[in-house]
N, C-alpha and C positions, 0 to 999 in steps of 0.2 A: 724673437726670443724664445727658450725652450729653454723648461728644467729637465734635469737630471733624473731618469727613471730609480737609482738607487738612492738610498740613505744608509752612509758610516757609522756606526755607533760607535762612539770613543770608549778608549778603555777606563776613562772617568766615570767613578760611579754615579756622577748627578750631571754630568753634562752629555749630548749626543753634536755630532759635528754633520750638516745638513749642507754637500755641495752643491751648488747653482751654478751649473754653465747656462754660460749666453753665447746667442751664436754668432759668427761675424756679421757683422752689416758693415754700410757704407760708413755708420757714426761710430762703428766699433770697429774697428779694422781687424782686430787680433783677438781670439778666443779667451775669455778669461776665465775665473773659476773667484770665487766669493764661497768662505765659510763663513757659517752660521753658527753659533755656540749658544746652548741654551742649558740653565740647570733644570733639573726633575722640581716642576713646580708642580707638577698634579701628584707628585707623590708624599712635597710636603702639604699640598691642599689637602690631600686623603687624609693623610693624617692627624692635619687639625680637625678633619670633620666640616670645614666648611666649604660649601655647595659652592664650584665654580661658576661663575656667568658664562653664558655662550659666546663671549670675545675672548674669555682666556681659554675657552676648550676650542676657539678657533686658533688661538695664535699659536697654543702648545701644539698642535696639530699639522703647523706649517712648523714650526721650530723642530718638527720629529718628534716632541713628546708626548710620546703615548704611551697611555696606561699598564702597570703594568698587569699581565695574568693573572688570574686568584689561581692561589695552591692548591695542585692534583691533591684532593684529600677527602676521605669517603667517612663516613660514620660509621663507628664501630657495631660489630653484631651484638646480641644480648651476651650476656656470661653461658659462656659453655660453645662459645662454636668454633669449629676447628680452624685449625690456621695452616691451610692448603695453598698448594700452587693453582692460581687460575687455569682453567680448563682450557686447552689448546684445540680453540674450534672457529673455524673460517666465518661461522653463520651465527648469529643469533636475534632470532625473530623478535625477541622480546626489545630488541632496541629499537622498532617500528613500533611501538605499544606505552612508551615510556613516558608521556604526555597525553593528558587530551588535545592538544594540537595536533599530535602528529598520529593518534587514533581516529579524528575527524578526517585529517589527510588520507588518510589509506583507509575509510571504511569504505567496502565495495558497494554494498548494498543501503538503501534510502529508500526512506518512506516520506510520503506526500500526502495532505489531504486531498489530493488530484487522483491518487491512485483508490481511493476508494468509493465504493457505491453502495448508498444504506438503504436497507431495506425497509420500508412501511407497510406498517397492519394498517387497515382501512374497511370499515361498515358503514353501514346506511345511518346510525344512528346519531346523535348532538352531541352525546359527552364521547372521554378519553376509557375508556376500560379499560384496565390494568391487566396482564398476562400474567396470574399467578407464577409460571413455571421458568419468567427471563424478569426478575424484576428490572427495573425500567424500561420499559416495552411496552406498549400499549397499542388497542385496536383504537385506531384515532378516530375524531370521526371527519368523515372528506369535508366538510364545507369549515371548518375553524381547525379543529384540533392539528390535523395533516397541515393545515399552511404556516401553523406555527413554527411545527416541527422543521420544515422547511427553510423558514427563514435562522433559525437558531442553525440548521447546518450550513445552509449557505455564510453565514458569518463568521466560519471558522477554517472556511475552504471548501466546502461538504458542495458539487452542484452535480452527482452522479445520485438516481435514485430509481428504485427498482419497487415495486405495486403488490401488493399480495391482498386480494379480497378476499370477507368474510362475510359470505352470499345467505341470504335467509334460505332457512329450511326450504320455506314457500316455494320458491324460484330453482329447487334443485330439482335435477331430472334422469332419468338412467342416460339419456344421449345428450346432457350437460347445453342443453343448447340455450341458455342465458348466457353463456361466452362467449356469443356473437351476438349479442344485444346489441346495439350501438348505443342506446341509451342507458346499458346499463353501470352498473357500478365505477367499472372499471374505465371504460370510453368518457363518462364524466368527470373524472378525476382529472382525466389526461387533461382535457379539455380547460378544466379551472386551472391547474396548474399551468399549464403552457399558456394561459392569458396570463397570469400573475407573473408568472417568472420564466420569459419567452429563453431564457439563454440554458435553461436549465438542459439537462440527458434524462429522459426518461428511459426506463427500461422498464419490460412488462415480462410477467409470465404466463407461457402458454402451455397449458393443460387441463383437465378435464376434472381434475381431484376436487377443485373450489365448487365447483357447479354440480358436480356427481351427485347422485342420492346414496351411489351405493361408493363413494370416497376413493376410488382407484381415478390414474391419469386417465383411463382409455374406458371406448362402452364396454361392457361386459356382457360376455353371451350367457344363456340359460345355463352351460356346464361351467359355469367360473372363468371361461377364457377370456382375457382382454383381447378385445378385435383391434389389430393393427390397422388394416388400411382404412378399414369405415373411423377408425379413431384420426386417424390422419385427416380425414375430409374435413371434420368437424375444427380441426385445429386452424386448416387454411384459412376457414373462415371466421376464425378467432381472430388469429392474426393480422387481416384484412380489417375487421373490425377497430381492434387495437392501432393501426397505422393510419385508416382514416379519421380514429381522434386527431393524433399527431404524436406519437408514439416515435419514437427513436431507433430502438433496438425492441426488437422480440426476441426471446428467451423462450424455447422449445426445453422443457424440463419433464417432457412427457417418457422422454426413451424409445417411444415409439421408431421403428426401423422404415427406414428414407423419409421422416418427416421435414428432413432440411431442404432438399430438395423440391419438397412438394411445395414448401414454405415459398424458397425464393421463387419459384414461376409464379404462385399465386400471388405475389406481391406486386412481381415485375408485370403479371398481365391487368392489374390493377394502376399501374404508374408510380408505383412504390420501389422506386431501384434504387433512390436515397437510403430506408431505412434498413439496418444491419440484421444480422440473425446473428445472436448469440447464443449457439448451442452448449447444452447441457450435456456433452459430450461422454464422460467419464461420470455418470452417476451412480452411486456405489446404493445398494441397499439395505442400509445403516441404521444404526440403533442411536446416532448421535442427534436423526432426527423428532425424536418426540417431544420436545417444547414446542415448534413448529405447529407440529397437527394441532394441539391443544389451543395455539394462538389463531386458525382459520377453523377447529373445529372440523378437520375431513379425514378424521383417521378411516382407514377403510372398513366398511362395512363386514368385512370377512376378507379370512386369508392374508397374505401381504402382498408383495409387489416386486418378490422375485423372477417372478417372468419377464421380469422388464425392464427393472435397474439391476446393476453389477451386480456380479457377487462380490463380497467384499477380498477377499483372497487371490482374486484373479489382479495380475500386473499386465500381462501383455498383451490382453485382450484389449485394453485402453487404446492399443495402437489401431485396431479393427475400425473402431469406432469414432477415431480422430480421423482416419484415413477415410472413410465413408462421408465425416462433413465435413471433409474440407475438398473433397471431390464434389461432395453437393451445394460448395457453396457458402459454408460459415464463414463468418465475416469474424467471430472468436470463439476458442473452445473452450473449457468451462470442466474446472474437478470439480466434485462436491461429496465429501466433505472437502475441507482445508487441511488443517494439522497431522490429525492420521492420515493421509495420504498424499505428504508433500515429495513423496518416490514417485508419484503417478503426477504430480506438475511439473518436476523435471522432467522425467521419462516425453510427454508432451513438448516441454520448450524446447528438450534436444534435438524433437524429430518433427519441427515444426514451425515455419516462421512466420504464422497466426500469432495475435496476441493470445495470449492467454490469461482467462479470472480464475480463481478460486472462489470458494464458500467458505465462509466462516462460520458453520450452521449453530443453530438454535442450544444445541447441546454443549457443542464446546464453549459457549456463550455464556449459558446454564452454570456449567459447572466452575468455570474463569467466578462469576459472582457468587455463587455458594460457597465458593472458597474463601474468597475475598470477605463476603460478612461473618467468617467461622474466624478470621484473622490466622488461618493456615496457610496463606500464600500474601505477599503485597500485590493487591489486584490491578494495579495501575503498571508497574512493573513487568509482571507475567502476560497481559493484556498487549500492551508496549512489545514484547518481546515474542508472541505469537505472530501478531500480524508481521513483524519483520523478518521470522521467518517461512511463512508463506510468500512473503518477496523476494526471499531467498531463494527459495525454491524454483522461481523463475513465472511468478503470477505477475503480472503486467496491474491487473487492477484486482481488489478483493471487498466480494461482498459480505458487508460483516455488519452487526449491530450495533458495533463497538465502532461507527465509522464518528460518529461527532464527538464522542469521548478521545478518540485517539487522536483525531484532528484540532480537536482543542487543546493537547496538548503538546501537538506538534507547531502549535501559535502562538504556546505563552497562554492560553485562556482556558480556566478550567468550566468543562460544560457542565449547566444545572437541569 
């Protein structure tokens, strides 16, 4: 037996006529044809208002009646607007935009708390110290404060996390060599952390600025010069150190010229061919980072650190220096800043099939909250719509401050 692909609508205004053929068989020898007549019950159901049962929206359904259309009809503009001919145009974007369903459908770009990595201040000491110049921020201390902090991002999605120490006075030196402590600061941290929360990424950085006496990445000779390759030596065996904690990624944020390369042979002639190098590729030198300094205390001693990070003006120099670590070996390249220079993340993803991070630095952090407490911007918003576009940009993961605040509200949970 088989019905009839069409339905008749009779020219009756409350009846539709619904034919059923059946096909021959052996009990039906001859083709017949069976009308159906049904009046418009769902339009006098509509009309009293009362709610059909799903047997009579099945039967009217099979009977052909169905509902009819609601009327083409728009709401009018306020008083005063003119009464034009619709605009005679093939395209119009704005019908992609017309719902939050169909703005969710076609958004290209998404953020994750996967895609982020937060960075912690971390000292020798027992309490939390507050960072005057990023409020909420603090120098944790490694054995309580940092595991808290920890467990509070991991509960919102947070398991990417990146080390910044704040080394005593005592322990700094012009050739920075508590960087390769093993037992220091930094190798202990690792160490607690990856027994507490083995699933975790850690991420570390390596340079000389936290250990300095005299606050630059690199040694510094008697005329002001930062020495590059004696600066390089010293980092391999940062690095080294840092991986036999159990260190993830290392982060060359030095600028230092072939330290990626230097990086992966000393790793790999160590047994370290697991752990990545995250070069700090495209470091501009920036005025966006002074809450930073103030948060590890290594402003430099004199001069600043143009010899060594970007200038900021330069665009396609970035390519020099993408192309030099990923010939030596980077496993991701790395802008830093973020916001002001989401031209130098593209420029990168376009000529690049390394992932790529961003930085979210200290300053755009800064000023995101000073705003935010002045009530001159909605900070949760602004916040929300920076790191989105830094993923716009074409960052794969971003380091930012803002990583358990953003992820908590990318889970429904507001973080305290």
């Amino acid at each position: 037996m088989a019905l009839a692909s069409s339905i008749f609508f009779s020219p009756a205004a409350n009846a539709v006529t619904v034919p059923i053929r059946f096909t021959a068989t052996a009990a039906t020898p001859t083709p017949r044809l069976v009308l159906v007549r049904a009046n418009n019950a769902s339009a006098s159901a509509s009309a009293s208002g009362r709610t059909r049962t799903l047997e009579e929206c099945e039967a009217a359904a099979v009977a052909g009646n169905f509902p009819a259309p609601p009327p083409h009809s728009k709401p009018p503009g306020p008083k005063g607007t003119p009464l034009i001919k619709p605009l005679d145009l093939t395209r119009r974007p704005r019908r992609n935009r017309k719902s939050p369903t169909l703005r969710s459908a076609f958004q290209e770009t998404t953020l994750s708390p996967a895609n982020f990595v937060l960075p912690l201040f971390i000292h020798e000491g027992e309490e939390d110290a507050p960072i005057g110049a990023m409020p909420g921020c603090f120098r944790l201390g490694w054995r309580h404060g940092l595991i808290d902090e920890v467990y509070k991002a991991r509960d919102v999605g947070v398991n990417s996390f990146v080390l910044f120490p704040k080394i005593p006075d005592a322990l700094k030196s012009p050739t920075g060599d508590e960087a390769y402590n093993d037992n220091g600061l930094v190798p202990r941290t690792i160490r607690l952390l990856k027994d507490k929360f083995p699933d975790i990424v850690i991420y570390t950085d390596v340079a000389l600025d936290p250990y300095s006496s005299d606050g630059h990445d690199g040694i510094v000779r008697e005329d002001g010069v930062i020495m590059n390759d004696e600066t390089v030596h010293q980092l391999c065996k940062q690095a080294v150190s840092q991986a036999r904690a159990g260190a993830d990624v290392v982060s060359p944020s030095d600028m230092m010229d072939g330290r990626v390369g230097a990086l992966r042979a000393a790793l790999d002639a160590e047994g370290f061919h697991d752990v990545s190098i995250m070069s700090y590729t495209a470091k501009y030198a920036s005025a966006f980072y002074g809450p930073f300094r103030e948060a590890l205390d290594s402003n430099p001693r004199f001069g600043d650190k143009k010899t060594y990070q970007m200038n900021p003006a330069n665009y396609r120099e970035a390519l020099i220096e993408a192309e030099a670590d990923e010939a030596e070996g980077a496993d991701i390249l790395l802008v830093k800043p973020g916001l002001p220079y989401t031209d130098v993340i593209r420029l990168l993803r376009d000529n690049s099939a390394l992932p790529i991070a961003a930085y979210q630095v200290s300053g755009e952090y800064s000023m995101i909250k000073a705003a935010g407490v002045l009530k001159m911007i909605d900070e949760e918003r602004v916040m929300m719509e920076s790191l989105m576009c830094i993923r716009r940009a074409g960052a794969d993961i971003i380091l930012s401050y803002f990583a358990r605040q953003a992820a908590g509200i990318l889970c429904g949970v507001k973080s305290n």
